[in-house]
C-alpha positions in Angstrom: 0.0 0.0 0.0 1.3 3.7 -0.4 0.6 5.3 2.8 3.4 6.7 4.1 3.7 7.5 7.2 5.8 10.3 8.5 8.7 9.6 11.3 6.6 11.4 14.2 3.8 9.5 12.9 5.1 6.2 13.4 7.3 7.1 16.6 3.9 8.3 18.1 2.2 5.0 16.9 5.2 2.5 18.2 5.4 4.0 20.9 1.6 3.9 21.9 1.6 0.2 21.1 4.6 -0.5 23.1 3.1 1.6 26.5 -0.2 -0.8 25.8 1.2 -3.7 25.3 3.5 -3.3 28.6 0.6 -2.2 30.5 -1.4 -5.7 29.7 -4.0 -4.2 27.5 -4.9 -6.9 25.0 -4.0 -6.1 21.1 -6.7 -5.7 19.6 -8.4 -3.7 22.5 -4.6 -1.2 22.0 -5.6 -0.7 18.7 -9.0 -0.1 18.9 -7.7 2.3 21.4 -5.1 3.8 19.2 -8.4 4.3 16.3 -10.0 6.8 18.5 -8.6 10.2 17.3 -6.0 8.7 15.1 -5.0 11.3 11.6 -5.7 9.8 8.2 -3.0 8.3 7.6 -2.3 6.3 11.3 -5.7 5.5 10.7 -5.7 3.9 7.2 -2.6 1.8 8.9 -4.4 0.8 12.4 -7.0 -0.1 10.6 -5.5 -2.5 8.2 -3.8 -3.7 11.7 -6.8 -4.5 13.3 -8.6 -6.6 10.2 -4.9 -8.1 9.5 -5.0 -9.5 13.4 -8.8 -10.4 13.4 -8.1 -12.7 10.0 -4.6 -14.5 12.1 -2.2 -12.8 10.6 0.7 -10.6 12.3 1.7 -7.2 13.1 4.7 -7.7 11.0 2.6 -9.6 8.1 0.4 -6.4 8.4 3.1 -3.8 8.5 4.9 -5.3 5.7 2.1 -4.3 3.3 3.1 -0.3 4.1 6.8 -0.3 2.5 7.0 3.3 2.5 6.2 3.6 6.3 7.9 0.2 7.4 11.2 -0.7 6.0 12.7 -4.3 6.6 14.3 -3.5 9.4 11.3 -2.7 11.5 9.7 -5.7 9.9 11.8 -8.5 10.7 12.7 -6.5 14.4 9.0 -7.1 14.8 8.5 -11.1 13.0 11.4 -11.8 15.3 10.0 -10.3 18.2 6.2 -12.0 17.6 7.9 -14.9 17.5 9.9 -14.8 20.6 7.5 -13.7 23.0 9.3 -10.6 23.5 7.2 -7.7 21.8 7.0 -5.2 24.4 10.5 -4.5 24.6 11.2 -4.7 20.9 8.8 -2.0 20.0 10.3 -0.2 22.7 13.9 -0.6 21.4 12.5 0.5 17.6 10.5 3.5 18.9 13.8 4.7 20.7 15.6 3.9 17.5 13.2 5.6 15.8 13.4 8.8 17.9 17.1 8.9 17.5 16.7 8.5 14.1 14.3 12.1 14.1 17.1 13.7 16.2 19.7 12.7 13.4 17.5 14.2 11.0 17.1 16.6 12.4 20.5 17.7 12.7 21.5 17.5 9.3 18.3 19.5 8.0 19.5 22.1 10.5 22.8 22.0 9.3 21.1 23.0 5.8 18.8 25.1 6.8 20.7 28.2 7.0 22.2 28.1 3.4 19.1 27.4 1.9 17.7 30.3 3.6 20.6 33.0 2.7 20.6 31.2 -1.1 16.4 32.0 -0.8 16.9 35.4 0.4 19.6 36.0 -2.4 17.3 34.8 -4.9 14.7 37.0 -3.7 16.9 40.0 -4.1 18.3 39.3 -7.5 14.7 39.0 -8.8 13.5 42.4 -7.0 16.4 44.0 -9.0 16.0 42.6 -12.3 12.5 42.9 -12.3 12.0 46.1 -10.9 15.2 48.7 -10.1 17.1 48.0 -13.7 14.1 48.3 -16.1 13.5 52.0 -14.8 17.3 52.6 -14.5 17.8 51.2 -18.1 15.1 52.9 -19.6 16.5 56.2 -18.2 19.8 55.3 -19.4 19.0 55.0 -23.3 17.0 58.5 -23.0 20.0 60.5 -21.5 22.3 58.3 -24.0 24.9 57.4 -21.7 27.7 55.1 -22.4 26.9 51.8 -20.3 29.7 49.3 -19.2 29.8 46.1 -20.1 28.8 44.3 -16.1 25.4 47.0 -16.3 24.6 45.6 -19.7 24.5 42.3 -18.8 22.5 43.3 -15.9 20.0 44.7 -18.5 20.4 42.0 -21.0 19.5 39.4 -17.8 16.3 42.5 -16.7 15.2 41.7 -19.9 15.3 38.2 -20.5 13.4 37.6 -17.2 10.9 40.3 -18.1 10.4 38.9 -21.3 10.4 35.2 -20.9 8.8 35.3 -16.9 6.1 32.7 -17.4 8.7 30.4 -19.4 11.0 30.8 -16.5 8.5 30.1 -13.4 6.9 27.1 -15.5 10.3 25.7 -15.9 11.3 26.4 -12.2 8.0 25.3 -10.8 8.2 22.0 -13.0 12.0 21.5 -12.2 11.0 21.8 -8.5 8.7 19.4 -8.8 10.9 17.1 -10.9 13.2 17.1 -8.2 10.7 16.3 -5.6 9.3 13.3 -7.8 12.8 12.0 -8.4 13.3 12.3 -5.2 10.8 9.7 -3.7 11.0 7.3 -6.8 14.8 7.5 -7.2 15.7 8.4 -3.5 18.5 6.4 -3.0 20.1 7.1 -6.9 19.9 10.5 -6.2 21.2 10.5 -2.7 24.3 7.9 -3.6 25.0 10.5 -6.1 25.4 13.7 -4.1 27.1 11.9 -1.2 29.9 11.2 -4.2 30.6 15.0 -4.0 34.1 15.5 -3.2 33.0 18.1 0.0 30.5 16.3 1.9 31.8 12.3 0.4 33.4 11.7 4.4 30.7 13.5 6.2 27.7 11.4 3.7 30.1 8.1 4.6 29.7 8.9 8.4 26.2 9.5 8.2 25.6 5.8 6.6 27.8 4.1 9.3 25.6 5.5 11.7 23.0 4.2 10.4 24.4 1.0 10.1 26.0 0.9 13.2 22.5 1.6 14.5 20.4 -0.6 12.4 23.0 -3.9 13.1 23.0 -3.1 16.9 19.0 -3.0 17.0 18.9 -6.3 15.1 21.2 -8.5 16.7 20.0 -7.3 20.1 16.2 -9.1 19.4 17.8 -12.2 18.5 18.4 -11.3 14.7 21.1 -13.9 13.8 24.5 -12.1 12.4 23.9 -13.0 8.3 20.1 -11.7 8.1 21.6 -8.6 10.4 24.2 -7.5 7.4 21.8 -8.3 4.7 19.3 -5.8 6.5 21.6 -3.2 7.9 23.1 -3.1 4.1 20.2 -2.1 2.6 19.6 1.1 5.2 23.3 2.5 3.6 23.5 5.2 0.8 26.4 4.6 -0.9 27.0 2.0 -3.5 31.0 1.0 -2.1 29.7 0.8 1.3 26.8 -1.4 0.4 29.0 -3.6 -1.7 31.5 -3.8 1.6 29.0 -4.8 3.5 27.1 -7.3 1.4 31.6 -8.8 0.8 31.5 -9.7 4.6 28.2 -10.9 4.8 29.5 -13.6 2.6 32.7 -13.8 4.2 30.6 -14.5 8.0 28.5 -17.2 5.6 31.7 -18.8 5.5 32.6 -18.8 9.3 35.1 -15.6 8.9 34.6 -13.1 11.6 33.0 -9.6 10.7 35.8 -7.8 11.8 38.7 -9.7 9.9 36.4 -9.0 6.9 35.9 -5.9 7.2 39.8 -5.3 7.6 39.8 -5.8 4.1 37.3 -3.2 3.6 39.7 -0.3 5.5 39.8 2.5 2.7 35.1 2.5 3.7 35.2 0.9 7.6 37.0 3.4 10.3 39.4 1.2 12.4 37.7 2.2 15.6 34.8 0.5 14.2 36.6 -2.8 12.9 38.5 -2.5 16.6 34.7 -2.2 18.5 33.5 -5.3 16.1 36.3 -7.3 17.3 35.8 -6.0 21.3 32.2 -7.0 20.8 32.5 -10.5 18.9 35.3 -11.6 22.1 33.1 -10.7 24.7 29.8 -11.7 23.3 27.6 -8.6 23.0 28.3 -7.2 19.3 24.9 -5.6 19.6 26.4 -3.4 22.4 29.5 -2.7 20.6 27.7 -1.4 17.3 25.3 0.4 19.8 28.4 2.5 21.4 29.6 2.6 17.7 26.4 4.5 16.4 26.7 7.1 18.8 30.6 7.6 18.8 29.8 8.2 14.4 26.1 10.2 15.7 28.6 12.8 17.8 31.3 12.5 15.3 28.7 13.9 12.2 27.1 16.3 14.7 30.6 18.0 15.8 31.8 17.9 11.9 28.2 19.5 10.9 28.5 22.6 13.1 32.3 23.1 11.8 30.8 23.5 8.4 28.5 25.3 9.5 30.6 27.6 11.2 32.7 28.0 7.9 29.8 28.3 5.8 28.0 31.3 7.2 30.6 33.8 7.0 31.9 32.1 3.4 28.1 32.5 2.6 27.9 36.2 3.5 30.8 37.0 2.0 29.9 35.5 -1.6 26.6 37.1 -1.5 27.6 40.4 0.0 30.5 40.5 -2.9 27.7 39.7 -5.2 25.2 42.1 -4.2 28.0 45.0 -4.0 28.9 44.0 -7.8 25.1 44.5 -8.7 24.9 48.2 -7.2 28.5 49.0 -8.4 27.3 47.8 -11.7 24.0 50.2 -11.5 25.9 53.0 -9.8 28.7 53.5 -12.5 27.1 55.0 -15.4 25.0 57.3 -13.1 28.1 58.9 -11.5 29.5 58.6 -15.1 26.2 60.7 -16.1 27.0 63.0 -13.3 30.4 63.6 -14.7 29.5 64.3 -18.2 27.0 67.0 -16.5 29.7 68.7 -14.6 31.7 69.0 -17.9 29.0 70.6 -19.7 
C-alpha cells in the first residue's frame, strides 16, 4: 500500500503500542484504542492492523504491506520479536531507534537550513532588482544616452530576459522543483548515492551511513536477529554503493565462518578502524549488539561536531559570496550614473 507514514507519525504510533502492550492491554483492545482520534493516515494503517489480526495474521505480516512507512528493518525487528514472545521490549527498542533516528535528521536538515535560507533570500533580491530597479534605470539610461559598461549591460540583457520570458521561466522552475521532488521519492536512494559522491560532503555522507548501520545492526542483533540476516538488513539502510557492496563482501565472508571484523579489515579504505576495533571487542566478549550500539553514537557525535564546523565555515563564506555579489550589482548600477553625473559637470 502507499501510505506513508511520517517519522513522528510512526514514533507516536510504536510508541503507543509498546506503552499498551506493557501495561497488559490486549492487542486488539490497544488498537482499537489507538483508532479513536487517530490522523488519516495512522488510521488507514491501524486499521488494516486491526482486520490483519482479526483474519490470524501478524503485526509484521500487516506492517509489511506499508513499505514506505515500514522498512525491513522494523519488519523482521518485529517477525522476530512476535515470535519470541518478547514484543514489548522490541517495539520499545524501535521506537527509541526511531526517535534517534528524528534527532539525526534533524541535525543534518538544521545544518542546511541556513544556506538554503541565505541562497532563498539571495534569490529574492536578484529578482527584485531585475524585475523592478534595472528596467527603470535602463530605460532612463537610453534617453540620456549614456555610455553603459559592459557588467550593467549584462544586468539589462538578464532584466530583460526575465521580463520577457517570466512565465517560461516560473513554469520551468516550478516544474524542475517538482521534478526534483518526484525523483526524489521514486529515485531516493540514486539520487542521494550520487550527491554523497561530492568530493565536499563524500566523508561527512560516509559517516552519516555508518551510523545508520551501526545503528540498524545493533538493534537487530540485540532481538535475536542472527548475524547473516543482520548485514543483509543493515546493508540495505546505507546510501552509498561501495559501502553497500563492503557490506554485502562480509556478509558472505561471515556465511563462511570468517569473523566480521577480519572481513571488514579488508574493507579499511570504507570501515574506520575504531569500528573494525569495536567489532572485534564485541564479537570476544559476546555482546556485538552493544559494541555497534556504542559505535552508532561515537559516528552520531562524530557527524554532529563535523556539521556545526561546516557550519561555522559556511556562514561567514556564505555572507561574504553574496555580500561580494550584491556590491557588484549596485556597483554595476551606480557607474554610469556617477558617469552621467560627470559628463553633466563637464558641460
Amino acid at each position: 500500500m502507499s501510505v506513508r507514514l511520517k517519522s513522528s507519525e510512526k514514533l507516536e504510533m510504536i510508541s503507543n503500542l509498546s506503552a499498551m502492550l506493557s501495561a497488559g492491554i490486549p492487542l486488539l483492545e490497544a488498537v482499537d484504542a489507538m483508532l479513536d482520534g487517530a490522523k488519516a493516515r495512522t488510521k488507514s494503517v491501524l486499521t488494516s492492523l486491526r482486520k490483519d489480526l482479526e483474519s490470524g495474521k501478524t503485526i509484521a505480516d500487516s506492517f509489511a504491506q506499508f513499505p514506505d512507512s515500514f522498512d525491513p528493518v522494523a519488519v523482521n525487528l518485529i517477525h522476530g520479536a512476535e515470535q519470541a514472545g518478547d514484543l514489548e521490549q522490541v517495539l520499545k527498542d524501535l521506537a527509541e531507534s526511531i526517535r534517534r533516528d528524528i534527532e539525526f535528521t534533524s541535525k543534518v536538515r538544521g545544518a542546511l537550513a541556513y544556506p538554503i535560507f541565505v541562497m532563498v533570500i539571495f534569490v529574492i533580491i536578484m529578482v527584485v532588482i531585475l524585475s523592478f530597479v534595472i528596467p527603470r534605470i535602463s530605460e532612463v539610461f537610453s534617453k540620456l544616452r549614456v555610455t553603459i559598461p559592459l557588467p550593467t549591460q549584462i544586468l539589462i540583457w538578464m532584466s530583460g530576459i526575465m521580463l520577457g520570458y517570466w512565465p517560461w521561466i516560473v513554469a520551468g522552475s516550478a516544474t524542475a522543483i517538482a521534478g526534483g521532488i518526484w525523483l526524489y521519492r521514486v529515485r531516493r536512494r540514486q539520487m542521494l548515492n550520487a550527491l554523497s559522491g561530492l568530493p565536499f560532503i563524500r566523508h561527512l555522507a560516509r559517516e552519516i551511513d555508518l551510523v545508520r548501520f551501526t545503528r540498524s545492526a545493533g538493534l537487530l542483533l540485540r532481538s535475536g536477529i542472527p548475524i547473516e540476516k543482520t548485514l543483509e538488513l543493515a546493508r540495505d539502510v546505507v546510501v552509498r554503493k561501495e559501502l553497500t557492496l563492503a557490506i554485502e563482501s562480509s556478509r558472505q565472508d561471515v556465511m563462511r565462518g570468517k569473523r566480521l571484523s577480519e572481513s571488514l579489515r579488508a574493507h579499511g579504505d570504507l570501515i574506520p578502524q575504531i569500528l573494525i576495533r569495536m567489532i572485534a571487542a564485541g564479537e570476544k566478549s559476546g555482546k556485538l549488539d552493544e559494541s555497534f550500539q556504542e559505535a552508532a553514537d561515537y559516528f552520531d557525535n562524530r557527524v554532529t561536531t563535523t556539521i556545526k564546523s561546516l557550519t561555522t565555515l559556511l556562514e561567514p563564506v556564505l555572507l561574504v559570496i553574496v555580500g561580494v555579489a550584491v556590491g557588484a550589482i549596485m556597483v554595476s548600477i551606480i557607474a554610469p550614473i556617477y558617469q552621467l553625473v560627470g559628463q553633466i559637470k563637464v558641460r
